[in-house]
N, CA, C and O atoms as a MOPAC input file, in Angstrom:
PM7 MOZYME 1SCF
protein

 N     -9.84300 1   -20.25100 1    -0.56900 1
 C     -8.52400 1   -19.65300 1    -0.53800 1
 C     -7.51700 1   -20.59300 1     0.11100 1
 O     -6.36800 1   -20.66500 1    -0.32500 1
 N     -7.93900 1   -21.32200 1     1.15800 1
 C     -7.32400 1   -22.31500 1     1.69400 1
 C     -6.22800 1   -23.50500 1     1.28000 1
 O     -5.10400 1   -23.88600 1     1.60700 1
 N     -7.45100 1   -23.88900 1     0.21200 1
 C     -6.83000 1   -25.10200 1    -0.48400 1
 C     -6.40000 1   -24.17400 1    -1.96200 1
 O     -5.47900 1   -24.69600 1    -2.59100 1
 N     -6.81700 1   -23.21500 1    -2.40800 1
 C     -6.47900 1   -23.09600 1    -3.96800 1
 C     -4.92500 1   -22.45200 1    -3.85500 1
 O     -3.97900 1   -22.90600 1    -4.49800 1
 N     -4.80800 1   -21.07100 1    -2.72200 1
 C     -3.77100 1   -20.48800 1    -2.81200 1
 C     -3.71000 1   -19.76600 1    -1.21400 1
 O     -4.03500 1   -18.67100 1    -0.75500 1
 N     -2.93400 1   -21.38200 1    -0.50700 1
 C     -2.80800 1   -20.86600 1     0.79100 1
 C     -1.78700 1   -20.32200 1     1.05700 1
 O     -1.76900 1   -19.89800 1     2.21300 1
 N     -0.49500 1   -20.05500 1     0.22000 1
 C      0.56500 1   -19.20200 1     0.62800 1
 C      0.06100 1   -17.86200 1     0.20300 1
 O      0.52700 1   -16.98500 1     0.93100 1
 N     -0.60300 1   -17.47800 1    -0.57500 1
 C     -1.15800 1   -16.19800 1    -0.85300 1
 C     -1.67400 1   -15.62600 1     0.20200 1
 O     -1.54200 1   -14.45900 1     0.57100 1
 N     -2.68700 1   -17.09100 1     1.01400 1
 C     -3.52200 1   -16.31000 1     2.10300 1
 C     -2.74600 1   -16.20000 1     3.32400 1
 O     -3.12800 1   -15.38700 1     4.16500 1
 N     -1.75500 1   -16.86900 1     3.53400 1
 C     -0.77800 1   -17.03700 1     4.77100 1
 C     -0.14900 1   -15.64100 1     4.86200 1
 O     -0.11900 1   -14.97800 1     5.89900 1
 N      0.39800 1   -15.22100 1     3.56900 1
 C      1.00100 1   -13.46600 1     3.63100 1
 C     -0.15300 1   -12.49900 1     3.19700 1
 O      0.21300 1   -11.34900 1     2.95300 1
 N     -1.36600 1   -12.75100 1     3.07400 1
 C     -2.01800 1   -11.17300 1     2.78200 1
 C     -1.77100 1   -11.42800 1     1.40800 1
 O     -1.89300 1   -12.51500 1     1.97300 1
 N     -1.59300 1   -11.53900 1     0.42100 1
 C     -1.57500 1   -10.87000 1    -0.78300 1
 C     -2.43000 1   -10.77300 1    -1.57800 1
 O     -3.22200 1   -11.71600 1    -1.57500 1
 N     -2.62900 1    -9.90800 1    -2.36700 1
 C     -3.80900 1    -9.38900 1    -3.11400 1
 C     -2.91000 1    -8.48100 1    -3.54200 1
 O     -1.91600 1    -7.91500 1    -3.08600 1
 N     -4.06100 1    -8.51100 1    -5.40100 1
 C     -3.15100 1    -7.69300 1    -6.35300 1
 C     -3.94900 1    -6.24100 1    -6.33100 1
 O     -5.17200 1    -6.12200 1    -6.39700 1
 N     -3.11200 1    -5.30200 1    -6.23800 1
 C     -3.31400 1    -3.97500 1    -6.43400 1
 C     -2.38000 1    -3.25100 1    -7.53400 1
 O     -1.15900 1    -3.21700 1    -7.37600 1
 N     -3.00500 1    -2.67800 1    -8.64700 1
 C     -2.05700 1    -2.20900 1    -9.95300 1
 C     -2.52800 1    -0.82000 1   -10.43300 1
 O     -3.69300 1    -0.60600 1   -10.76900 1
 N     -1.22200 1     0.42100 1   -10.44600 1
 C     -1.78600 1     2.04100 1   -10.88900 1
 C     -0.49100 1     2.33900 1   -11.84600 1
 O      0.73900 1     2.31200 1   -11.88200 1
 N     -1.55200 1     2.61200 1   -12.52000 1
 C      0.00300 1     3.09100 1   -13.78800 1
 C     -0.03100 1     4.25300 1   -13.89200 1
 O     -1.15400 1     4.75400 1   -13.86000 1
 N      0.75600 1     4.86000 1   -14.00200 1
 C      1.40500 1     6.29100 1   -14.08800 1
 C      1.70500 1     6.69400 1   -15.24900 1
 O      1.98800 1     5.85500 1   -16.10500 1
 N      1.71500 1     8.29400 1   -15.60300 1
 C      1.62400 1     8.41400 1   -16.46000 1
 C      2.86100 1     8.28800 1   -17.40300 1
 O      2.79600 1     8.49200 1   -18.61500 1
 N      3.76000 1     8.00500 1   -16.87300 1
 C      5.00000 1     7.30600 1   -17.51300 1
 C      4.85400 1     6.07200 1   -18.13600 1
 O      5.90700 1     5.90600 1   -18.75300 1
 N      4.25900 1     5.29000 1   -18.28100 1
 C      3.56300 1     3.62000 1   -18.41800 1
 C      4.24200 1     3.16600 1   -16.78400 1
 O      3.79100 1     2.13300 1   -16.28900 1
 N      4.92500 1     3.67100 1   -16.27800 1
 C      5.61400 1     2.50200 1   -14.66600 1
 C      4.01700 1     2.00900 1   -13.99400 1
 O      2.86400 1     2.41600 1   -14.13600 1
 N      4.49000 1     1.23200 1   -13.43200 1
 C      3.03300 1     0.63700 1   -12.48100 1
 C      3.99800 1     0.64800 1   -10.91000 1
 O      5.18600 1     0.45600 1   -10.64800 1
 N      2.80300 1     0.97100 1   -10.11600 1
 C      2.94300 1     0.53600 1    -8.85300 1
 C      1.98400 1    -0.38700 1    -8.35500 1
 O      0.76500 1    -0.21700 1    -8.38000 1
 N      2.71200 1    -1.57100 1    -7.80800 1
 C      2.43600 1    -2.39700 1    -7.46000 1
 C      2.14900 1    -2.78300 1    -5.72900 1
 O      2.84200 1    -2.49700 1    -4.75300 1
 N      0.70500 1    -3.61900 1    -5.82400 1
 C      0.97900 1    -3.79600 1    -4.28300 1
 C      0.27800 1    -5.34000 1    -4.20900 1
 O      0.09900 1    -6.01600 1    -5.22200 1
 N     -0.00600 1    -5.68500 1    -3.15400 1
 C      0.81800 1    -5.77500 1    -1.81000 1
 C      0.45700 1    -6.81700 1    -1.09600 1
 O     -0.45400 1    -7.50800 1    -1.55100 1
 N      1.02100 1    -7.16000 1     0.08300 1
 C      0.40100 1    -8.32700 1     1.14100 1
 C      0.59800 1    -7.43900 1     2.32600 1
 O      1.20100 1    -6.38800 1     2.54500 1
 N     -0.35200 1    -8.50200 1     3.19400 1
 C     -0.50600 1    -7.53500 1     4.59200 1
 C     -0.17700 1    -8.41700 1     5.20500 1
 O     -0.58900 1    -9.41500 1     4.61300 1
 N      0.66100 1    -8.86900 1     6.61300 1
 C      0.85600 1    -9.17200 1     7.42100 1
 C      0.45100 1    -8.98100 1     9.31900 1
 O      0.99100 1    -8.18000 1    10.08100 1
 N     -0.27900 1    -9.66000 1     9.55400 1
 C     -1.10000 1    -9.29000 1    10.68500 1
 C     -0.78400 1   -10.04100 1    11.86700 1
 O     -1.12100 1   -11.20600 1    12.08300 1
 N      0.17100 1    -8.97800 1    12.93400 1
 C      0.41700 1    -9.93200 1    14.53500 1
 C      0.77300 1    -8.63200 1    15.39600 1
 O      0.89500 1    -7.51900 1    14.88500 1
 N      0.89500 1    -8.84400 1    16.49100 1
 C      1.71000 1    -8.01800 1    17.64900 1
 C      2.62700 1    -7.62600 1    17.24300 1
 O      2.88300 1    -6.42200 1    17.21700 1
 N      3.34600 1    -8.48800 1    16.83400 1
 C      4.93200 1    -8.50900 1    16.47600 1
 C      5.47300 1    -9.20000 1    15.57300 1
 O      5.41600 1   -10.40500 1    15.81900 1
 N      6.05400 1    -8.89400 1    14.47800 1
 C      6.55800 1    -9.70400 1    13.53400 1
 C      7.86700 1    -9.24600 1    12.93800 1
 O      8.45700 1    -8.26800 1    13.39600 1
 N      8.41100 1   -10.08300 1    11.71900 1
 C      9.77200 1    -9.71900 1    11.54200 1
 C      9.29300 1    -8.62300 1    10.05600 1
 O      8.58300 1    -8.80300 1     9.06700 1
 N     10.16500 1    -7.41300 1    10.60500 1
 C      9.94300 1    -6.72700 1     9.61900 1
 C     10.81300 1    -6.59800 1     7.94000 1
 O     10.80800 1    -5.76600 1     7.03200 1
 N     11.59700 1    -8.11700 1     8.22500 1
 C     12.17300 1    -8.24000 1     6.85800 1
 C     11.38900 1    -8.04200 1     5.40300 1
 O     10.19800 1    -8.35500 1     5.42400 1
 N     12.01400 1    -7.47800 1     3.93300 1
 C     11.04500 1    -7.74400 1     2.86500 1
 C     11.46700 1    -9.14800 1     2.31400 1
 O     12.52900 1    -9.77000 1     2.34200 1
 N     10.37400 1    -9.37300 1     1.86500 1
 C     10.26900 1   -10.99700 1     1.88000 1
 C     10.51600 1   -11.62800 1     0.57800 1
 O      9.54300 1   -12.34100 1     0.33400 1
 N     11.58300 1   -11.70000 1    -0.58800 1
 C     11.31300 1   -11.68500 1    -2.10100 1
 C     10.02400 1   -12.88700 1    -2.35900 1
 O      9.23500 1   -13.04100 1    -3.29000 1
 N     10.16900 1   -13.38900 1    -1.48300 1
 C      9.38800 1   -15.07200 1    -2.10900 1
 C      7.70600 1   -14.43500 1    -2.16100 1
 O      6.85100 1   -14.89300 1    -2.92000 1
 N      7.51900 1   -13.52800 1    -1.38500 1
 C      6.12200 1   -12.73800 1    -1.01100 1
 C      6.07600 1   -12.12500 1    -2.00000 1
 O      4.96100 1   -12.25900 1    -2.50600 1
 N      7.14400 1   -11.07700 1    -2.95100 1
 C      6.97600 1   -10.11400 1    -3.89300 1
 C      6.86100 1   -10.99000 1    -5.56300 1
 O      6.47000 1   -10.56000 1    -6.64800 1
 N      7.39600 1   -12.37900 1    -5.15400 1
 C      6.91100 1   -13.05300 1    -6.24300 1
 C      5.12700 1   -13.95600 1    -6.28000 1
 O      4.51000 1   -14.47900 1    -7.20800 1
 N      4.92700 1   -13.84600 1    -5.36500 1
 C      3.49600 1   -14.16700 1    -5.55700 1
 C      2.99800 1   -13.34300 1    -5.65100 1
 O      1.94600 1   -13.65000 1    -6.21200 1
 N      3.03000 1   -11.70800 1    -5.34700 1
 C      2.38700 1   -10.93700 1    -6.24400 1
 C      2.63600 1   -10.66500 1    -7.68900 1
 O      1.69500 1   -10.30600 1    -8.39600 1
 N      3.78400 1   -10.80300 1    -8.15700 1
 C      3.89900 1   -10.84200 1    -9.41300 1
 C      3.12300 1   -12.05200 1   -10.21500 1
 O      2.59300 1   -11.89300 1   -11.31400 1
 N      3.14500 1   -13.21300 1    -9.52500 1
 C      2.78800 1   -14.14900 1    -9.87000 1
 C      1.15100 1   -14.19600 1   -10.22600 1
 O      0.69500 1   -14.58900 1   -11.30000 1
 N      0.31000 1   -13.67300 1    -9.00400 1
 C     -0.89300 1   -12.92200 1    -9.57300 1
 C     -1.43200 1   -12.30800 1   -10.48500 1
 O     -2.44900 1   -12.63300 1   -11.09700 1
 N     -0.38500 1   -10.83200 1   -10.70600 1
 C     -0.60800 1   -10.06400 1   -11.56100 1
 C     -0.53700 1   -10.75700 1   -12.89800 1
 O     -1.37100 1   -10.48500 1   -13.76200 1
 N      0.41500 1   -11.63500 1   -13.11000 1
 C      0.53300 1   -12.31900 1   -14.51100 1
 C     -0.63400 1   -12.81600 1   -14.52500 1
 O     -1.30200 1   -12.91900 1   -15.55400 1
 N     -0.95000 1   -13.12300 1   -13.56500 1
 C     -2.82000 1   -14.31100 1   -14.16200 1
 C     -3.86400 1   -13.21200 1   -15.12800 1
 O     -4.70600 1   -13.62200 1   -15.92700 1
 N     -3.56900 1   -11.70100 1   -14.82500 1
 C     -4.74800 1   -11.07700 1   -15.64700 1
 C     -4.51100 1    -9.82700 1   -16.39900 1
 O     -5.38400 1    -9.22500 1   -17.02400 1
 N     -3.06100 1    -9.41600 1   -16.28000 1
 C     -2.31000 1    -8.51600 1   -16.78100 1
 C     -1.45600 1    -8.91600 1   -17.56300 1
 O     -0.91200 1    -9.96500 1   -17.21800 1
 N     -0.92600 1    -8.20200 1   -19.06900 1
 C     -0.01800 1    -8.82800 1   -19.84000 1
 C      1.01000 1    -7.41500 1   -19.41700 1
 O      0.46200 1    -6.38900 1   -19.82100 1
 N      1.96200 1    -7.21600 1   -18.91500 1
 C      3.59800 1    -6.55800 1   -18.82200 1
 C      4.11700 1    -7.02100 1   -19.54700 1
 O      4.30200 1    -8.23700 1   -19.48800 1
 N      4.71700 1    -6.06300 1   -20.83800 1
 C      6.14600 1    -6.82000 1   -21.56000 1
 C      7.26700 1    -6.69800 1   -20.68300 1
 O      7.76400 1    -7.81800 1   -20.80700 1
 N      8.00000 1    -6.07200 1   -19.87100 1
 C      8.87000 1    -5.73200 1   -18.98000 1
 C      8.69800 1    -5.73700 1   -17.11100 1
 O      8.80000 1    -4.75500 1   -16.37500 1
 N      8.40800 1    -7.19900 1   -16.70400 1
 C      7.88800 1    -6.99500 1   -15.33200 1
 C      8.61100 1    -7.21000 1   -14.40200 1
 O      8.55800 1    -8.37700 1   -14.01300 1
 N      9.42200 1    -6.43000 1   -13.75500 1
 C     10.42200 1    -6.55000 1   -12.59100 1
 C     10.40400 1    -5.29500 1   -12.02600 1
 O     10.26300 1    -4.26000 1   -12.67700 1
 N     10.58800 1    -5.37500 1   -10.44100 1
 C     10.67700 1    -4.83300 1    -9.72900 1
 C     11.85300 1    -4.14600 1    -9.28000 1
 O     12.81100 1    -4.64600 1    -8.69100 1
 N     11.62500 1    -2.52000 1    -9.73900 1
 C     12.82300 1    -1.20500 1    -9.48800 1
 C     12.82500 1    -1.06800 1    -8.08600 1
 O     13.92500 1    -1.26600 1    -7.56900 1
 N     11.72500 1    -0.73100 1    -7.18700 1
 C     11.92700 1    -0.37700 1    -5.78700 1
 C     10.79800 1    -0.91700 1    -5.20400 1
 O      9.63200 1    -1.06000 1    -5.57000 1
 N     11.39600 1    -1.17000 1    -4.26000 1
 C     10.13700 1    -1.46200 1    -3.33800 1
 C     10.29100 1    -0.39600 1    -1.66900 1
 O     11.19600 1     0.26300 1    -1.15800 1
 N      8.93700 1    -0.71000 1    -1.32300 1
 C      8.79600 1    -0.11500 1     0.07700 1
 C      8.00400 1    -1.11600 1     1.24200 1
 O      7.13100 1    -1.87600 1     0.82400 1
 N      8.29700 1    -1.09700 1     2.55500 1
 C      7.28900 1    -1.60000 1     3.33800 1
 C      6.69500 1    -0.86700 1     4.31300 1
 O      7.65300 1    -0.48400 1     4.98400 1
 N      5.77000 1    -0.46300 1     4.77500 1
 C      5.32300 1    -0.15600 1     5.68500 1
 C      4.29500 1    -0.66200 1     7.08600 1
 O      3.42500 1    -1.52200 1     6.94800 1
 N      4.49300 1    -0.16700 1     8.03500 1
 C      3.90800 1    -1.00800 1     9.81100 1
 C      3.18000 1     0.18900 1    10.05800 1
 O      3.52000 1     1.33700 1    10.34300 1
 N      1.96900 1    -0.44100 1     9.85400 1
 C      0.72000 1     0.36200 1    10.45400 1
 C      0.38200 1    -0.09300 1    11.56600 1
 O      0.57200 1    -1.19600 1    12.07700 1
 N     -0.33800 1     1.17400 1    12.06000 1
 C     -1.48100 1     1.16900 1    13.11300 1
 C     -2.61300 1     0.92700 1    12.63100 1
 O     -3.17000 1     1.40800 1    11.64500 1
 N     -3.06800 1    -0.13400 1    13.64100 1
 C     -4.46200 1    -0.45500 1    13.44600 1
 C     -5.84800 1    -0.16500 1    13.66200 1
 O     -6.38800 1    -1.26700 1    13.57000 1
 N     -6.90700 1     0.86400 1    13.94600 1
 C     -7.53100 1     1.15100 1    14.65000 1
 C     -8.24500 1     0.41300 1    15.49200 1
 O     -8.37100 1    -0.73000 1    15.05300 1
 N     -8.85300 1     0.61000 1    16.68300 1
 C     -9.81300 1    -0.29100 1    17.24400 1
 C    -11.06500 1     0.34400 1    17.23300 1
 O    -12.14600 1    -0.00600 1    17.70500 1
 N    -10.78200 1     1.16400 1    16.71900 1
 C    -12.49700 1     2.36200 1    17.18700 1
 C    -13.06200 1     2.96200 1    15.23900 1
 O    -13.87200 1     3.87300 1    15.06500 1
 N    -12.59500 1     2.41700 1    14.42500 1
 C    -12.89700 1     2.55400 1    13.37500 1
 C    -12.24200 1     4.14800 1    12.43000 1
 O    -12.72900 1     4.32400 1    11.31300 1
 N    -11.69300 1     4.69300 1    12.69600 1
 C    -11.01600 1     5.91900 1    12.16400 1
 C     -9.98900 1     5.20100 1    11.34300 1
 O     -9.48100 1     4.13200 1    11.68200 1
 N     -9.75300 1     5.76000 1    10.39800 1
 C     -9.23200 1     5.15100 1     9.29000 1
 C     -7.99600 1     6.76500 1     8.25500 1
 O     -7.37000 1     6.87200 1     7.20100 1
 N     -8.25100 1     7.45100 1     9.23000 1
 C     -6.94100 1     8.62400 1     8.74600 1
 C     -7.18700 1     9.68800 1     9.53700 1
 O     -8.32300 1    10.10500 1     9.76400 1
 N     -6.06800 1    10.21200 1    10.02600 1
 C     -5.52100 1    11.09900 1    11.46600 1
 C     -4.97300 1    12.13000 1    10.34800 1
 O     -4.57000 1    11.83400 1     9.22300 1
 N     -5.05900 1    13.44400 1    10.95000 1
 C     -4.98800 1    14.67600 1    10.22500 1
 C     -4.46500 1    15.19800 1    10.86700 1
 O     -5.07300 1    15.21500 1    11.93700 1
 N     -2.97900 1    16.08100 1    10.94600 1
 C     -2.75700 1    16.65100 1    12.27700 1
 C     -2.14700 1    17.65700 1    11.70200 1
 O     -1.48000 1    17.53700 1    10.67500 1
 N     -2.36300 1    18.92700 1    12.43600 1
 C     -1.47500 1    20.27000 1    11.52500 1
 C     -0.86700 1    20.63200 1    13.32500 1
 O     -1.63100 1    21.02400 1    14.20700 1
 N      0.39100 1    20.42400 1    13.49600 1
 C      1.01500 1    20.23500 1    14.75200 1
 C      1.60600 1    21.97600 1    14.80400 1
 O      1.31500 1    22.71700 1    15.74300 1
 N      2.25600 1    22.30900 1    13.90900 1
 C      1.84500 1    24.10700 1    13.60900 1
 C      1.82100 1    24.76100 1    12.47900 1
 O      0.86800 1    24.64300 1    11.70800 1
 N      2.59300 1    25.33800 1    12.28900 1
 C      1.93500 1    26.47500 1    11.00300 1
 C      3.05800 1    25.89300 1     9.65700 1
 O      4.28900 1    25.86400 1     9.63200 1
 N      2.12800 1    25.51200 1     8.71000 1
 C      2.75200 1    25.02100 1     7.24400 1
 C      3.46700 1    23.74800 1     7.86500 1
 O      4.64500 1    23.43700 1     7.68700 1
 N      2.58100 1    23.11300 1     8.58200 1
 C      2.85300 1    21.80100 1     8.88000 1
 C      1.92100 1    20.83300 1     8.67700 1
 O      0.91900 1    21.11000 1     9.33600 1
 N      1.76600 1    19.59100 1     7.92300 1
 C      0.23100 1    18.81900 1     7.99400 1
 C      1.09200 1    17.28600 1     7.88800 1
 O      1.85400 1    16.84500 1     7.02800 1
 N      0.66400 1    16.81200 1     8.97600 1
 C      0.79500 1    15.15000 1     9.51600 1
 C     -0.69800 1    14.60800 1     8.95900 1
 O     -1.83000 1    14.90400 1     9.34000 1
 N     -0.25600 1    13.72800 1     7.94000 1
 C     -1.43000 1    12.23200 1     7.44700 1
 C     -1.37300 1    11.49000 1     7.62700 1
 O     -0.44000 1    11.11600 1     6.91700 1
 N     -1.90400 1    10.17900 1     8.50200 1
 C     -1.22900 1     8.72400 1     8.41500 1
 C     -3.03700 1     8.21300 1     8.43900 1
 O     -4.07600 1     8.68000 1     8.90600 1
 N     -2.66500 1     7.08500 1     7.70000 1
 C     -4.09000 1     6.29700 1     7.14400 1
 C     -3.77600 1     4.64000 1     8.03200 1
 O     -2.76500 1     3.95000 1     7.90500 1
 N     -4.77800 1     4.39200 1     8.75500 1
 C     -5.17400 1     2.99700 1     9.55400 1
 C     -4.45600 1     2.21100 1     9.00700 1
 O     -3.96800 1     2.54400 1     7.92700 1
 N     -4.19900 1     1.09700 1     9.48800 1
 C     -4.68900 1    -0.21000 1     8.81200 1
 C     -4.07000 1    -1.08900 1     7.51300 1
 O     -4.46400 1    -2.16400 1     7.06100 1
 N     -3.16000 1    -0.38800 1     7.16100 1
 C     -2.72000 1    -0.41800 1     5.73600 1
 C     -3.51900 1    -0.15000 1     4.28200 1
 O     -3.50900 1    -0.95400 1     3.35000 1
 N     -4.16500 1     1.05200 1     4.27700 1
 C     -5.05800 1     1.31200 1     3.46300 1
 C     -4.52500 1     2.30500 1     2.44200 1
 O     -5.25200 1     2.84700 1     1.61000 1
 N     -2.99500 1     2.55000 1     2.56700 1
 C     -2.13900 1     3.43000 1     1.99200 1
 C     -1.96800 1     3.04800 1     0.49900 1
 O     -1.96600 1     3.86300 1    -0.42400 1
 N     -1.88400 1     2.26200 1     0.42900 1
 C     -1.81800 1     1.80600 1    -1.09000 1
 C     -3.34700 1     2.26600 1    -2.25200 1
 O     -3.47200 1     2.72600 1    -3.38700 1
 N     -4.29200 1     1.80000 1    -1.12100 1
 C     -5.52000 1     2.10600 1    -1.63000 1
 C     -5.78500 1     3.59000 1    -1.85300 1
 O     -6.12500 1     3.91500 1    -2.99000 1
 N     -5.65800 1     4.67600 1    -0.77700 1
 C     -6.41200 1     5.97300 1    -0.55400 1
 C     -5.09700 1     6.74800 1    -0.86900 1
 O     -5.49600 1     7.86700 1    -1.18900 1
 N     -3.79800 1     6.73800 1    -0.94200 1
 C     -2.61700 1     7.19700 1    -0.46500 1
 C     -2.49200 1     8.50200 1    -1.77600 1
 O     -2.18700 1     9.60800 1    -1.32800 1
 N     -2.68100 1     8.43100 1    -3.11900 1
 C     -2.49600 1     9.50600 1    -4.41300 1
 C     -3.91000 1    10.32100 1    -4.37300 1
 O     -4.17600 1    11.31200 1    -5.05300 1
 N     -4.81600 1     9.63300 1    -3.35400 1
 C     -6.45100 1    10.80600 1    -3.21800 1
 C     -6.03500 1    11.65500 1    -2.56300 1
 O     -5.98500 1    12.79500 1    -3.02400 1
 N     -5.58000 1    11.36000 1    -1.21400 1
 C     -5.33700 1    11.67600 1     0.20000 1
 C     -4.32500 1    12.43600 1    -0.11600 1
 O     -4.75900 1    13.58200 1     0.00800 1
 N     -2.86700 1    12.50200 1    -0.56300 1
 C     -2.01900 1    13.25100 1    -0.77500 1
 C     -2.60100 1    14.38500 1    -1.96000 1
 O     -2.23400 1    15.55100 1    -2.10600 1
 N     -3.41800 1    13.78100 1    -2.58000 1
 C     -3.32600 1    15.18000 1    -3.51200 1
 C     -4.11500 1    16.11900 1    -3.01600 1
 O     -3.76000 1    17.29800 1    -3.02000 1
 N     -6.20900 1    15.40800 1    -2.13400 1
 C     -6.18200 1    16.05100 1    -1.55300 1
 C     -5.83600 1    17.27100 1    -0.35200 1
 O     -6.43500 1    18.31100 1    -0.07700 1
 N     -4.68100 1    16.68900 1     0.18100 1
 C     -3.97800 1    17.24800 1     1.30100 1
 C     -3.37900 1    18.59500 1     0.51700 1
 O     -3.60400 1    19.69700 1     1.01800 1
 N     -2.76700 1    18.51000 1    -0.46900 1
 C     -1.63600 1    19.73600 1    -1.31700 1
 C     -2.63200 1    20.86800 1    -1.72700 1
 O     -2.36000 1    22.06600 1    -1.65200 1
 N     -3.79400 1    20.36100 1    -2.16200 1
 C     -4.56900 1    21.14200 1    -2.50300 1
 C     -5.74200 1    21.67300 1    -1.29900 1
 O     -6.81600 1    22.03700 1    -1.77800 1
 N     -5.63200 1    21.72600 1    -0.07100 1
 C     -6.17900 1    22.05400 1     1.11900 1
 C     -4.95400 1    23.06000 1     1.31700 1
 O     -5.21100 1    23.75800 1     2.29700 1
 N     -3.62100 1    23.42800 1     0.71500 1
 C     -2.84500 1    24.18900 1     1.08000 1
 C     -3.36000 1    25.33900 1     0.49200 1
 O     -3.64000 1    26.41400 1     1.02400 1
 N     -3.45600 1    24.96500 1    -0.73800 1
 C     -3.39300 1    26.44900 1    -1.41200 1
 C     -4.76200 1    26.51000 1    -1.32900 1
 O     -5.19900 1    27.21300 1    -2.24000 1
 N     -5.57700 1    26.09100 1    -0.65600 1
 C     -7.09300 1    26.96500 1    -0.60900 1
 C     -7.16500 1    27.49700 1     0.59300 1
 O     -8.00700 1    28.33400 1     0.91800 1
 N     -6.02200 1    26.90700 1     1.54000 1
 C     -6.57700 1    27.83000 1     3.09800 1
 C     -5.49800 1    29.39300 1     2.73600 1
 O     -5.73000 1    30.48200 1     3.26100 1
 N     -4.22700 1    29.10800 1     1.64000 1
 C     -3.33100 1    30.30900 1     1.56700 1
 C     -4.36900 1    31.98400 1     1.21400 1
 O     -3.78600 1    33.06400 1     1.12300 1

């Protein structure tokens, strides 16, 4: 990774791709890992993921409508999603680590549907 594609490995990136049932894709992501860092979005970062995705995906139309970033917590003790119902018809989810991209349409759908089975 070093020598083939070290700006890839310098920001985290790795291709993650979910298409919807609209044909749209959501696209992800690079991870960035320190104490503290600048939480700017980075275009030059969102083109090496595109740049990826072209290596094994054909898009006739590939540009980017919205983007999002998010600053996770990291665990140190291995828990990887916090569940919190703080009171009534209330439910707090947040997933470790940046694993949101990965678990985030299970986890939410599971969550909606834990409503109407406790109703």
């Amino acid at each position: 990774m070093d020598e083939e594609l070290p700006t890839h490995r310098k920001w985290g990136v790795h291709v993650i791709a979910a298409q919807h049932f609209d044909g749209t894709l959501t696209l992800g992501d690079s991870h960035e890992y320190a104490p503290d860092f600048d939480p700017d979005t980075r275009t030059e970062v969102d083109d090496l993921v595109l740049e990826a995705l072209r290596g094994f995906v054909r898009v006739p139309d590939l540009r980017i409508a919205a983007r999002w970033q998010g600053i996770y917590l990291k665990s140190k003790v291995g828990q990887t999603q916090v569940v919190l119902h703080p009171r009534e018809r209330v439910t707090m989810v947040t997933a470790m680590g940046g694993i949101g991209m990965t678990v985030s349409w299970g986890c939410a759908r599971k969550t909606v549907e834990s409503w109407t089975k406790s109703s």
